[in-house]
C-alpha positions in Angstrom: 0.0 0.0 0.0 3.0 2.5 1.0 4.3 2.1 -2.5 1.3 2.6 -4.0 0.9 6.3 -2.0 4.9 7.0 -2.4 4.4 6.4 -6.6 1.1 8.7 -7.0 2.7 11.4 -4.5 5.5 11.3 -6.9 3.9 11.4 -10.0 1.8 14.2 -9.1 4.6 16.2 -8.1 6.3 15.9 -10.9 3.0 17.0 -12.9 3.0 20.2 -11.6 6.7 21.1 -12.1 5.6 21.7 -15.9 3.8 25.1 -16.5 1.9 23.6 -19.1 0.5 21.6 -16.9 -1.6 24.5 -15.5 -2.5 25.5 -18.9 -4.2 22.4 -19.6 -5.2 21.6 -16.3 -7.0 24.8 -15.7 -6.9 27.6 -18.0 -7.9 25.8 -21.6 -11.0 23.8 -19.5 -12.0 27.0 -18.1 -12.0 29.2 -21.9 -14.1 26.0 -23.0 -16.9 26.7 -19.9 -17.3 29.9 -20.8 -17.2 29.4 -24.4 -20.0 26.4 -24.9 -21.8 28.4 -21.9 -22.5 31.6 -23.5 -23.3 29.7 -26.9 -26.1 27.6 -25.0 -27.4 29.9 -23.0 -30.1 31.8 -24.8 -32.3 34.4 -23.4 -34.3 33.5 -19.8 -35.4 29.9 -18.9 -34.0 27.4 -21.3 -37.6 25.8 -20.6 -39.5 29.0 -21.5 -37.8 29.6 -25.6 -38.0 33.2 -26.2 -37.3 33.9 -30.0 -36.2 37.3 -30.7 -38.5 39.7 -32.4 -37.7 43.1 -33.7 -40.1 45.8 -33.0 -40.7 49.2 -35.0 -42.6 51.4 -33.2 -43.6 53.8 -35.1 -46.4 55.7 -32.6 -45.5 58.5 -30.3 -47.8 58.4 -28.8 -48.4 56.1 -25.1 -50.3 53.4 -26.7 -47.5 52.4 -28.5 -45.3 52.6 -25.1 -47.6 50.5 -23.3 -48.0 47.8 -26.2 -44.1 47.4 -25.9 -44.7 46.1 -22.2 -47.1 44.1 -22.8 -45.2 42.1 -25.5 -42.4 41.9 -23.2 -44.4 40.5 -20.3 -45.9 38.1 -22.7 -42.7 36.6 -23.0 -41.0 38.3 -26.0 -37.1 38.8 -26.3 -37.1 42.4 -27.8 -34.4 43.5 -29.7 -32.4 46.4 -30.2 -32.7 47.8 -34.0 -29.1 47.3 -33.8 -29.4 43.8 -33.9 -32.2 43.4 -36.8 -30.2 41.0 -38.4 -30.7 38.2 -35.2 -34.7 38.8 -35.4 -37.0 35.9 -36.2 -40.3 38.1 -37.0 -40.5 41.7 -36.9 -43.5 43.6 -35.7 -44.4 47.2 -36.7 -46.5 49.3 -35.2 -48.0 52.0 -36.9 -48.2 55.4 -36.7 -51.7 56.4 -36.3 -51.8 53.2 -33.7 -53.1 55.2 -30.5 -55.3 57.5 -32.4 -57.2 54.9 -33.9 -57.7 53.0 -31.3 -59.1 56.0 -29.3 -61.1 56.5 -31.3 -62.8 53.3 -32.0 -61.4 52.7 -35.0 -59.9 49.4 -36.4 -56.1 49.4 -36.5 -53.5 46.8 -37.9 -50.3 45.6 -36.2 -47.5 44.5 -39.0 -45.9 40.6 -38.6 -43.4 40.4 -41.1 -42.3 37.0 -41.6 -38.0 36.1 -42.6 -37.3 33.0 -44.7 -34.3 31.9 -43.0 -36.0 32.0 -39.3 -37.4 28.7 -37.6 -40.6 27.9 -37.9 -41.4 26.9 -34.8 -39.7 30.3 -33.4 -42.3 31.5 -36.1 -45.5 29.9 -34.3 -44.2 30.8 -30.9 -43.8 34.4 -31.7 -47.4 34.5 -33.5 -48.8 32.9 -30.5 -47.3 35.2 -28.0 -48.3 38.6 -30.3 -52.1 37.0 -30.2 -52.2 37.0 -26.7 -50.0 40.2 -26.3 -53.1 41.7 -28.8 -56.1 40.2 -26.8 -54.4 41.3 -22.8 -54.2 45.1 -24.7 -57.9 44.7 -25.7 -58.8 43.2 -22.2 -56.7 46.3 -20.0 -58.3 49.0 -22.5 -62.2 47.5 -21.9 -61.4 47.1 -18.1 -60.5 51.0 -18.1 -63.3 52.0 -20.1 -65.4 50.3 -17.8 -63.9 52.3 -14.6 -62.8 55.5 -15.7 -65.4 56.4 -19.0 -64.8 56.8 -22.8 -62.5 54.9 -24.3 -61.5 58.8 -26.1 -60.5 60.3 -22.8 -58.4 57.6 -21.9 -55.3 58.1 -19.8 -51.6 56.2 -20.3 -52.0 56.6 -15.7 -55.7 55.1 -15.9 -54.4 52.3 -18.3 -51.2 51.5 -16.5 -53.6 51.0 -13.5 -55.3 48.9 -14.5 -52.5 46.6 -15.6 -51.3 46.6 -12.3 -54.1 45.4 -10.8 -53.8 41.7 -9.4 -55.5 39.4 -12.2 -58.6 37.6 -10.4 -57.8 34.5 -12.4 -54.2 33.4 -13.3 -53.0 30.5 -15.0 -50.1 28.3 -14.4 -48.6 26.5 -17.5 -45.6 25.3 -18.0 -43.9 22.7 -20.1 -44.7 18.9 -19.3 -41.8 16.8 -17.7 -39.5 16.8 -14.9 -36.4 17.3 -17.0 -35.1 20.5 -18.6 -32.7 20.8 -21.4 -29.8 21.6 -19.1 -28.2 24.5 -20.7 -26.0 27.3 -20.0 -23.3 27.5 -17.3 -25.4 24.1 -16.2 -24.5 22.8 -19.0 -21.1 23.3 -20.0 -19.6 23.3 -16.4 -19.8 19.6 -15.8 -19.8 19.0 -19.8 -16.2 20.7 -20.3 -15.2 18.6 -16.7 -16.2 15.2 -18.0 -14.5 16.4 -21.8 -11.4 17.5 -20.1 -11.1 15.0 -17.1 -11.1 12.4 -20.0 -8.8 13.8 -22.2 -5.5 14.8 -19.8 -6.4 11.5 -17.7 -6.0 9.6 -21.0 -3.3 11.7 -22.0 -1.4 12.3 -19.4 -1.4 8.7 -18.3 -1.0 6.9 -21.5 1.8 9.1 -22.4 3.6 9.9 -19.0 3.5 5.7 -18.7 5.3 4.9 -22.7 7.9 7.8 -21.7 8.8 5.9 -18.7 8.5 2.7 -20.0 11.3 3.9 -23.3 13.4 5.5 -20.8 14.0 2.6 -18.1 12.6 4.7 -15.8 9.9 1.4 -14.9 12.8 -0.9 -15.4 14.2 1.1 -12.9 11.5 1.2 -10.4 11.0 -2.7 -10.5 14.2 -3.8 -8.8 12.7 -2.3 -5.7 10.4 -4.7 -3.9 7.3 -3.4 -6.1 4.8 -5.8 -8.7 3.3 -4.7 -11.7 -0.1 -4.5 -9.7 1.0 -2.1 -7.2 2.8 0.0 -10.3 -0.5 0.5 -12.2 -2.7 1.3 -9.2 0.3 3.6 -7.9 0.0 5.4 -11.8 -3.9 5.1 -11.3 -3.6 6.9 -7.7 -1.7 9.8 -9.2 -4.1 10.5 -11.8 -7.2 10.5 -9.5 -5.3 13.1 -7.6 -4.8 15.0 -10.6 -8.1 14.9 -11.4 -9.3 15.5 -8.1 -7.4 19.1 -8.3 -9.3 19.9 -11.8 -12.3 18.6 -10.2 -12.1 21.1 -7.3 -11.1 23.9 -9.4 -13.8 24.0 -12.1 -16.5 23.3 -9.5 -15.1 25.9 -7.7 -15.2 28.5 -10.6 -18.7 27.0 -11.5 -19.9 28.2 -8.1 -18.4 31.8 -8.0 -17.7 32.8 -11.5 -20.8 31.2 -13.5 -23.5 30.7 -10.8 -23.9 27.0 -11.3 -25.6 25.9 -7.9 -24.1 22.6 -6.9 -24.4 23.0 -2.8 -27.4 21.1 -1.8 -25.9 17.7 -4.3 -22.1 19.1 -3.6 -21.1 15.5 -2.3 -22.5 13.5 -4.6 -21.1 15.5 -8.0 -17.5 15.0 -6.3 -18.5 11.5 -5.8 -19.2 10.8 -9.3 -16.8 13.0 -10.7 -13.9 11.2 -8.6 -15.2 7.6 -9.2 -15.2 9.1 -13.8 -11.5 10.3 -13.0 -10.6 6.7 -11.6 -11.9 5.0 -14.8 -10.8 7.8 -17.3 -7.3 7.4 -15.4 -7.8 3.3 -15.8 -8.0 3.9 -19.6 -5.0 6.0 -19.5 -2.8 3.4 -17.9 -4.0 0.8 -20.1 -3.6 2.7 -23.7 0.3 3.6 -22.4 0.7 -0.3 -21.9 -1.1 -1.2 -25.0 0.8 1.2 -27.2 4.6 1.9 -27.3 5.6 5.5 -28.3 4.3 8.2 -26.0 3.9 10.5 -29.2 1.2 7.7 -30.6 -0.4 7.2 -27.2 -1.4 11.0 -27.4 -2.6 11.1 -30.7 -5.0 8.2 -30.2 -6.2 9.2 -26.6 -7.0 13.2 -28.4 -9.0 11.3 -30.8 -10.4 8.8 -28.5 -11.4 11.8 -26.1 -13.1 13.9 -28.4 -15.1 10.9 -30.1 -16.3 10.0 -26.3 -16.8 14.0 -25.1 -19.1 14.1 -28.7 -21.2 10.9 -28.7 -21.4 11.6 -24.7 -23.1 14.5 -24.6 -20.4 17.1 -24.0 -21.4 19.2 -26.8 -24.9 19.3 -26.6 -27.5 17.8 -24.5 -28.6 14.1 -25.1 -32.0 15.3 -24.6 -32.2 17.2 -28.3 -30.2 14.0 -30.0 -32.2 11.1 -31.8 -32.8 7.7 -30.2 -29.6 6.0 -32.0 -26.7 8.8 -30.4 -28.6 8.4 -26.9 -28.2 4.6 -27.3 -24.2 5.4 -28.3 -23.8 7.7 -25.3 -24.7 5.0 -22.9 -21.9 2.8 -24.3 -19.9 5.2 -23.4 -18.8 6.3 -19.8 -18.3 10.2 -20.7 -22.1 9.5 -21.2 -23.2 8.0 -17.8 -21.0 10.4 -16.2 -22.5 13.4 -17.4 -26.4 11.2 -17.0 -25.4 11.2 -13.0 -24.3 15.0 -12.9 -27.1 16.4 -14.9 -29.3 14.6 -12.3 -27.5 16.3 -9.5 -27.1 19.8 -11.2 -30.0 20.4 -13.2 -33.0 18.0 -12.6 -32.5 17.9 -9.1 -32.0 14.7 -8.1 -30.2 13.0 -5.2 -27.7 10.9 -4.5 -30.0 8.0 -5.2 -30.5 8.8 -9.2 -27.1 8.3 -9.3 -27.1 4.7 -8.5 -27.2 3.3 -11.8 -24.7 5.4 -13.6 -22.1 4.6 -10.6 -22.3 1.2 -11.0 -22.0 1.4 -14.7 -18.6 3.6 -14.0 -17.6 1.3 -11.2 -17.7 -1.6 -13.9 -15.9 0.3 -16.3 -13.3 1.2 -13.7 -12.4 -2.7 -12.9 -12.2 -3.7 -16.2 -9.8 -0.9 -16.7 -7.9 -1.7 -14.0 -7.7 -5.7 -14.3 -6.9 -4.9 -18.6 -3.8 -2.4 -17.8 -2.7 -4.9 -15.1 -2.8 -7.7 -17.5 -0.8 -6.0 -20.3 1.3 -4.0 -18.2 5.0 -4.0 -19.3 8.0 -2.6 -17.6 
């Protein structure tokens, strides 16, 4: 057991005598969570889709004020004119919009449609602009009836009556338990599981074919060590290492993004530690497998990115077809980030965890028993 301590101590040290190891460690996984983060993160509640929608309001007068608020509190994502090009739909208020209106007369809002916009964005936006139509209609009768004609109507009296409490409300949200995770929840433990895999792999394959090419394992076997105790000693170092990146990135996911992982904090670490013990397993065995460090890092790169990809790290499993989810749970990058995505954003506990562990705790052994078997000083 000593050695096994002494020969992960030492290998950890000797990791962080290199300055790039900090780079990769820390800095490059940290660019990537704010990267894939602000990408995903879209407008308000990832559950709630807010399409953006130009408006051009061309009345002066406080009708066409009060319209504005009432399509933003029906859930619309205005933009600034600055940004037309972004727009889904655009929607143009005319001129003559408050005149008309107090004087009884029919007026027409403008929805302009764009070819190259979703059209389920499309529907949404329509839906929203019906509703934002029929709440205007509802606030202007209400007034009426209160304060008299509708032609000396007030911007005060019709703001009052928009901020009256609503003697029927309606709750509706979207069916399910399960968000898309996106956002900061998204890429924090995404980019851990991507990155976790990828220096494990790395580092380990590649730290072990060095040392095997310069006798340095020859070396270390005429002390009173066996090949078992070597491997789980290599194994031991790289779960620290990955402990440390662990730590870190939760760390900034806390403070610098806002990802709440407090009330689940012990189980993430658990499953993250028990992912860096198999993606370290896998690293040991591809530097006993293959013989030139400079190989060993070009297959584990590739190997990484295929597993961060068809795992789930760059994008959620819940938009991708039935075939890549069945792909991502051959894979351990996808059980690991199943596990977190239950403790971060669905809100699970530790106990909707219990499958993906044991799936990673198999993965783990096999790991282990595999680089034990073809372990070669």
């Amino acid at each position: 057991m000593k050695s096994i301590l002494v020969i992960g101590h030492n290998d950890l040290r000797l990791f962080f005598k290199s300055k790039a190891a900090y780079v990769w460690l820390f800095a490059v996984p940290l660019m990537f969570v704010y990267f894939v983060g602000a990408v995903n993160r879209g407008p308000g509640d990832p559950a709630n889709r807010k399409p953006p929608v130009l408006v051009e309001n061309l009345d002066t007068n406080f009708l066409g004020r009060v319209f504005l608020d009432e399509l933003g509190a029906q859930g619309m994502w205005l933009l600034d004119p600055t940004n037309r090009g972004s727009a889904a739909r655009t929607v143009r208020i005319p001129p003559d919009f408050t005149r008309n209106v107090l004087q009884g007369k029919p007026t027409k809002v403008e929805y302009a449609e764009r070819e190259d916009s979703a059209e389920a964005d499309a529907a949404l936006l329509e839906l929203r602009l019906v509703r934002a139509l029929i709440a205007l209609n509802s606030h202007l009768l209400e007034t009426v009836t209160r304060f008299g004609p509708l032609e000396r109507l007030t911007e005060n009296e019709l703001r009052q009556a928009m901020n009256r409490p609503d003697p029927v409300t309606l709750n509706a949200h979207f069916a399910g338990r399960h968000p898309v995770p996106a956002g900061f929840n998204f890429s924090v433990p995404a980019i851990l599981v991507m990155y976790l895999m990828m220096n494990l792999l790395i580092f380990g394959g590649a730290t072990l074919a060095a040392e095997r090419r310069n006798g340095v394992i020859k070396r270390l076997m005429v002390y009173p060590v066996t090949h078992a105790a070597v491997v789980l000693g290599k194994i031991y170092g790289l779960l620290l290492l990955g402990a440390a990146q662990t730590l870190f990135l939760l760390a900034a996911g806390k403070y610098a993004f806002g990802v709440n992982v407090g009330a689940n904090l012990p189980g993430v670490i658990l499953v993250l530690l028990e992912f860096s013990w198999v993606a370290g397993s896998l690293g040991v065995l591809a530097g006993s497998l293959l013989p030139a460090e400079d190989r060993v890092a070009g297959i584990c790169v590739l190997a990484s990115l295929l597993m961060a990809a068809l795992g789930g790290c760059w994008w959620p499993l819940e938009l991708a077809p039935p075939a890549l989810k069945a792909v991502a749970f051959c894979l351990p990058t996808g059980w690991a980030l199943q596990a977190l995505h239950q403790l971060i954003s669905f809100g699970g506990g530790l106990g909707a965890t219990v499958k993906p562990l044991l799936v990673l705790a198999a993965y783990g052994v096999g790991a282990n028993l595999l680089a034990a078997r073809f372990f070669r000083s």
